[in-house]
N, C-alpha and C positions, 0 to 999 in steps of 0.2 A: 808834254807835246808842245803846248807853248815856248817852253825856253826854248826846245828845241828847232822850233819855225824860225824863232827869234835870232838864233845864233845862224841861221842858214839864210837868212834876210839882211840882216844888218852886220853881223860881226864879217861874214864871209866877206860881205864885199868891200868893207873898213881892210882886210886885208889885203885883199886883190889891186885894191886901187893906188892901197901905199907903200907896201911892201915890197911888194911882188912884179907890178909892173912895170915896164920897162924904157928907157929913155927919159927917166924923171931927175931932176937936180934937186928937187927941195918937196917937202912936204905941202908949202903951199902952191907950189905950181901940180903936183896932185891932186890937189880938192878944187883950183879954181879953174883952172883947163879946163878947154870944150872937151865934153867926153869924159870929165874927169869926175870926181868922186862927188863936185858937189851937182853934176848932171845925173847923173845913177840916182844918189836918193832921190831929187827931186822927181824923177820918172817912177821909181818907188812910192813916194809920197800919191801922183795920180793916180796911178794904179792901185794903190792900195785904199783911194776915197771912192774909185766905182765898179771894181771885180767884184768884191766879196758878198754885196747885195743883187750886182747886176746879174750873176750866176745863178743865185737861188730864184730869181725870179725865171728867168729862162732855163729852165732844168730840162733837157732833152728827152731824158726817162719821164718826167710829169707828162709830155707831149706825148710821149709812145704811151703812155696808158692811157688818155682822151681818144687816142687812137684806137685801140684794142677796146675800152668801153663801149666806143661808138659800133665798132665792127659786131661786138656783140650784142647788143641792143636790134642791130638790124638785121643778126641770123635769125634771132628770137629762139624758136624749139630747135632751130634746126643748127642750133652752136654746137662748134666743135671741141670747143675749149672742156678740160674736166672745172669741175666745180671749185678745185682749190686754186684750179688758174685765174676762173672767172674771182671769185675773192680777191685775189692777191693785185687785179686787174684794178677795182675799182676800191681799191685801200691807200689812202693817203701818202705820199712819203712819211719815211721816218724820221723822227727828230734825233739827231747825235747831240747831245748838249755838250759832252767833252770835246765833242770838235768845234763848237761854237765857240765854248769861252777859251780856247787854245787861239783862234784865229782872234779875239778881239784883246785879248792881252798880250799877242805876238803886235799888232796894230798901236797899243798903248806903249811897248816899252822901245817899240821902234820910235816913235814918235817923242817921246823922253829924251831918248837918249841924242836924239841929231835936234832937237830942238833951239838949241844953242845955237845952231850951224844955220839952222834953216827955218828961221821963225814961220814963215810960211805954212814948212809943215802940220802947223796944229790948226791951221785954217780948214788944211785936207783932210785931217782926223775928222775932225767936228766934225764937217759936212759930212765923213762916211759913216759916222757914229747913228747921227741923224736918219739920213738912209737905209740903217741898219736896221732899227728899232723898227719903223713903219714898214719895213721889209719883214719882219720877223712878227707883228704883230695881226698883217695881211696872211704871211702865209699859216699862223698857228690858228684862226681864223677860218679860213678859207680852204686852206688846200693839204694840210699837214694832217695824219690820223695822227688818234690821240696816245699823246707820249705815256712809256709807263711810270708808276707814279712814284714822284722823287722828293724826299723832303728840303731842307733849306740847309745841310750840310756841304752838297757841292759849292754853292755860292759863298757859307762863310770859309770856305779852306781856300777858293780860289783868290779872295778878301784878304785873308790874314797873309799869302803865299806872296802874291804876286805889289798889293798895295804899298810895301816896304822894299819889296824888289824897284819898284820902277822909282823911288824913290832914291834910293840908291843908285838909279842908272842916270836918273836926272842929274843928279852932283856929278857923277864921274862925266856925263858929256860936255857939262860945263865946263869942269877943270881940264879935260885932255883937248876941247877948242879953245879957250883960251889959250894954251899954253902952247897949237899948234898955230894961232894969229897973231898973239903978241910977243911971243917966247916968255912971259912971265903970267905968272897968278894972282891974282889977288888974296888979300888976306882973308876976306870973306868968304870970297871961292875954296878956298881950304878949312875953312869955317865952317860953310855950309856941309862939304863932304865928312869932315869929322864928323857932326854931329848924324847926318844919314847915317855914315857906316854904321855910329854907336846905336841908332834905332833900329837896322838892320840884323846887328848879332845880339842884342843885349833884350832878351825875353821882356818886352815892357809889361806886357799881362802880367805877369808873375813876380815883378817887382810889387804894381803898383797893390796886389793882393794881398802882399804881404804887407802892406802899410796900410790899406783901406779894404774894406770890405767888398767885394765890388757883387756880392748878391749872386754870383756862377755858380751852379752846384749841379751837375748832373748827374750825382750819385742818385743812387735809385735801391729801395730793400723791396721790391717786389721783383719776382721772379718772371720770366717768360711767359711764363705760362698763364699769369694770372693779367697779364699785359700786352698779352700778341694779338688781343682784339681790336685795339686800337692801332695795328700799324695798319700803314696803308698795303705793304706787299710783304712777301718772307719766301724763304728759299720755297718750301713746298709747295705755294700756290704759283712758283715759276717751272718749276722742274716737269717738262711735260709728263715724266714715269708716276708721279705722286701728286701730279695738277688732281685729278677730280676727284681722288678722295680726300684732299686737303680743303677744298672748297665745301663740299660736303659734310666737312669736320666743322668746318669757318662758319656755314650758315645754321647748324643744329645748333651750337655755342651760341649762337651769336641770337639765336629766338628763345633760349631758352633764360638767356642773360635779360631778353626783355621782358619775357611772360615774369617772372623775377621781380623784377622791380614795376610790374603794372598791378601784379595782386595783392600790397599793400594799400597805393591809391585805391583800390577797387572795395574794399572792408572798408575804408575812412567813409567811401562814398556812400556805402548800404546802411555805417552805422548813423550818418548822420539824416540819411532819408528815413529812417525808424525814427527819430529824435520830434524831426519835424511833423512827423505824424502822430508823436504823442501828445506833442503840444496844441498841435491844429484840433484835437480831439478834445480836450478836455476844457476847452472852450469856448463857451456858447459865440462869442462876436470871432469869427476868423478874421483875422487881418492878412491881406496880400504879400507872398511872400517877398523880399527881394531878388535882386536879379541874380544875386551868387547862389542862392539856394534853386530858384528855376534852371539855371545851368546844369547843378549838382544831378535834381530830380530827370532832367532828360537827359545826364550821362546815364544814368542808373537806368533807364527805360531802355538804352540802346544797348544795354550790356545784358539786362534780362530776356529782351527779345532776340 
């Protein structure tokens, strides 16, 4: 979704302005013309430092449910709404996280790639980046219901996906403005894109593994079964047909996993409360116990009573 923002933000209009349009002599009276390619990104570049925030904060539908909250608050019994309306009324927005990091890495590799062109522009990333963050951190905070639970695979795929990408766009917008300002390249400028492209295709993970250990293993010899307590969600506990006997299946496992592992602690503690009472007995001067063993004895009172 991102490449694809990407290619309809920046590539489209890199065509439109030089290719395509009409009454032009040269490639730089394309990009430096009023109106021309280097006026579009720059109006791109604005826009793209105060939409993407400014939106989520003024959500229309968030307004229409304060609205319908409030409307029903003040029928009280005499609401007409059904009860899965009234729910649905006073539940958060939802969180797309594939539409977020689509929108802030379509923002990165536009910003890459015209950089060269328009230093400027990383002035207007920042600032929206910035904005973003305190945007996103208010609304998951405040006004968002709670997303469903996602581990740290989306973030390292959109890392490994995109971070080599925009690297590789950075070199190509340096070499293709170069070359449309000065008609020539620099040695370095083809230097620096070699060496991108070769980090771009060339598996560095899997090189450097193969020369150094690098400690990744996510094999695993336990089986599902013995390891679906610890995830956070799975198909069954989402599938509304097999939600509540899944949860049902989730929580007997899951008490009887603890009763389990408590009634070993529970014999350490009994045998060692018989210990201290044989010693405290067969001793005319009792000495006070310590505080670990006072602990021990008022677990064992609470577990008998």
């Amino acid at each position: 979704m991102g490449v694809a923002q990407f290619l309809n933000t920046a590539i489209l209009t890199l065509i439109i302005n030089l290719f395509i349009t009409e009454d032009v002599s040269s490639l730089n009276q394309a990009i430096w013309q009023t109106g021309g390619l280097n006026s579009n990104i720059m109006l791109i570049f604005i826009t793209n430092s105060i939409m993407p925030w400014l939106t989520q904060l003024l959500d229309v539908n968030y307004f229409y449910k304060l609205y319908v909250r409030q409307k029903i608050i003040r029928q009280g019994e005499d609401c007409k709404y059904t009860q899965n309306e009234a729910n649905q009324a006073f539940e958060g927005p939802s969180i797309d996280l594939s539409q977020k990091y689509a929108n802030l890495c379509k923002t990165l590799m536009f910003t890459f790639l015209y950089s060269a062109l328009l230093p400027i522009g990383v002035c207007f990333t920042f600032f929206s980046i910035v904005c973003i963050y305190w945007t996103e951190k208010y609304l998951l905070i405040r006004r968002d219901s709670k997303p469903a639970p996602t581990g740290s695979a989306m973030a390292e795929a959109m890392i490994d996906f995109y971070i080599e990408l925009i690297l590789l766009l950075f070199s190509l917008g340096c070499t293709f403005w170069e070359w449309v300002n000065y008609d020539q390249v620099h040695y370095l400028t083809w230097l620096q894109l070699g060496f991108s492209t070769l980090h771009y295709l060339v598996p560095i993970q899997k090189v450097c593994g193969c020369i150094v250990d690098l400690g990744i293993d996510n094999a695993t010899v336990e089986t599902y079964d013995q390891k679906f307590l610890t995830f956070y969600d799975d198909y069954d506990r989402r599938n509304p047909v097999t939600l509540d006997s899944a949860k049902e299946k989730w929580i007997k496992l899951h008490q009887e996993t603890v009763q389990s592992n408590f009634q070993p602690k529970t014999k350490n503690l009994i045998k060692k409360f018989h210990q201290i009472n044989h010693i405290s007995s067969g001793i005319a001067k009792i000495h006070p116990l310590d505080s670990r063993n006072i602990k021990d004895i008022d677990q064992i009172q609470e577990l008998q009573s």
